[in-house]
C-alpha positions as CSV (number, residue, x, y, z in Angstrom):
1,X,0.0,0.0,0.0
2,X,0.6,3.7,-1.0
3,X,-0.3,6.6,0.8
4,X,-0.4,9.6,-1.1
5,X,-1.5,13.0,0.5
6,X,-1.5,16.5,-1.6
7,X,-1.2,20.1,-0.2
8,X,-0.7,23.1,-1.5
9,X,-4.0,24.1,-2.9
10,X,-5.6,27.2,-2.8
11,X,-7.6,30.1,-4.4
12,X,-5.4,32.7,-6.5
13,X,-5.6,35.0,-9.4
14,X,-5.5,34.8,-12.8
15,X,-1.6,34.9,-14.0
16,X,-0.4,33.5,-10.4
17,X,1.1,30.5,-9.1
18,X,1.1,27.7,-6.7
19,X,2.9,24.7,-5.7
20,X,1.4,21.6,-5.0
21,X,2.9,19.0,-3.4
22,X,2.3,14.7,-2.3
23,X,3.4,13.2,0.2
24,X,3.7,9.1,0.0
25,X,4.3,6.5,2.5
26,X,4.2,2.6,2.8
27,X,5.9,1.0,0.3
28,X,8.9,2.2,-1.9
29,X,8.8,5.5,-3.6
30,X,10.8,5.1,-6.1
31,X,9.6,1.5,-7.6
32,X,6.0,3.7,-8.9
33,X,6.2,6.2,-11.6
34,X,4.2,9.2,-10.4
35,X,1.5,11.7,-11.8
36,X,-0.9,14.6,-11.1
37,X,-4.8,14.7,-12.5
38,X,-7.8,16.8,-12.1
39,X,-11.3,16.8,-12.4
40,X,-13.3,19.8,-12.9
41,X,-16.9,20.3,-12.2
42,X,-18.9,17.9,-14.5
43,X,-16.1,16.5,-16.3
44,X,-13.8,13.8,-16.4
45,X,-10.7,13.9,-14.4
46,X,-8.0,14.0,-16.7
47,X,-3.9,13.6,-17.0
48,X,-2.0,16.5,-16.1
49,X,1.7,15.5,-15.6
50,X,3.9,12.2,-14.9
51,X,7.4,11.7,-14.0
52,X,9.6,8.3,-14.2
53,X,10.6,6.4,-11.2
54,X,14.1,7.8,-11.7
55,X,12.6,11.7,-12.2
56,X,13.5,11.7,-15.6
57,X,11.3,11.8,-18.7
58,X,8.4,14.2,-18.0
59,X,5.4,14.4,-19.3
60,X,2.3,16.8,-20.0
61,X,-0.8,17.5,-20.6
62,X,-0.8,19.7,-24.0
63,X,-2.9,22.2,-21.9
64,X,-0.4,23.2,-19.3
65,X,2.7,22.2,-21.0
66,X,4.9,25.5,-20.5
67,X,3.3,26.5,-17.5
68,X,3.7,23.5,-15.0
69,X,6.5,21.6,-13.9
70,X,7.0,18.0,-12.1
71,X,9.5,16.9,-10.3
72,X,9.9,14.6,-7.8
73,X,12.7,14.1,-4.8
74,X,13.2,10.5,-3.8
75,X,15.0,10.7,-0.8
76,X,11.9,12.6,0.9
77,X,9.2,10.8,-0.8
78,X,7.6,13.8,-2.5
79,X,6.6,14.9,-5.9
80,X,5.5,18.3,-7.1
81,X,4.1,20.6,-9.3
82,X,4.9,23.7,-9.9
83,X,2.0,26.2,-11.7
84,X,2.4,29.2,-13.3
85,X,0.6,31.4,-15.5
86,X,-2.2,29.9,-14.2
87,X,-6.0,30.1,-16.1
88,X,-9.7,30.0,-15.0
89,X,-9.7,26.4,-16.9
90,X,-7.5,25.3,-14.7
91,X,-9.6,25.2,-11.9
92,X,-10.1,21.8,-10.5
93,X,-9.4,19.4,-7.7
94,X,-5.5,18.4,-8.2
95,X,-5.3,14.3,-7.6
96,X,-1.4,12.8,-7.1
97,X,-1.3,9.5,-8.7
98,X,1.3,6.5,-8.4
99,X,1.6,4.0,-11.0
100,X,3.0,1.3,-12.3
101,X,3.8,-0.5,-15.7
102,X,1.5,2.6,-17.0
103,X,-1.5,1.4,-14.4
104,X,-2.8,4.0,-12.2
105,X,-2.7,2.0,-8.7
106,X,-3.0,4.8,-6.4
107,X,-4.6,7.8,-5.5
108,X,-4.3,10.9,-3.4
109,X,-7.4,12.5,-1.7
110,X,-7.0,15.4,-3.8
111,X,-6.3,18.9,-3.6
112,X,-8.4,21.9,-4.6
113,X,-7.4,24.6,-7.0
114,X,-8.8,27.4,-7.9
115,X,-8.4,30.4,-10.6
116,X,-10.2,33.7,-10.2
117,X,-10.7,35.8,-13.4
């Protein structure tokens, strides 16, 4: 079992930036690639970002690619994401993901974000 808890989310303007951030415990961090979704109200939740077990090879979601960044840091069991520029369409509750072999295994409890225009 994963544990997987997200902060970081909040209410900001149009333009600005946060940082979210997930927490795991249990079993090892580094044996799961890792990835942020969202789900906005009345739609599907959808991929935002992954990063490999080993923190390289990101990827995103053509929507915010440019404006977010993942990483990840082993050695504390944490992986981030970094928004900026952010847009009323990005509003959404923010979901850390660990998966393996490309399956989505587990989830966070999620983390609400939201854009004022």
């Amino acid at each position: 079992q994963v544990q997987l808890v997200e902060s970081g989310g909040g209410l900001v303007q149009t333009g600005g930036s946060l940082r979210l951030s997930c927490a795991a415990s249990g079993r090892t961090f580094s044996d799961y690639d890792m990835g942020w979704y969202r789900q906005a109200p009345g739609k599907e939740r959808e991929f935002v970002a992954r990063i490999r077990w080993r923190g390289d090879s990101p990827s995103y979601a053509d929507s915010v690619k440019g404006r977010f960044t993942i990483s990840r840091d082993n050695a504390k069991n944490t992986v981030s994401l970094q928004m900026n520029g952010l847009k009323p369409e990005d509003t959404a509750i923010y979901y850390c993901n660990a998966a393996v072999a490309g399956i989505n295994v587990y989830w966070g409890q999620g983390t609400q974000v939201t854009v004022s225009s």
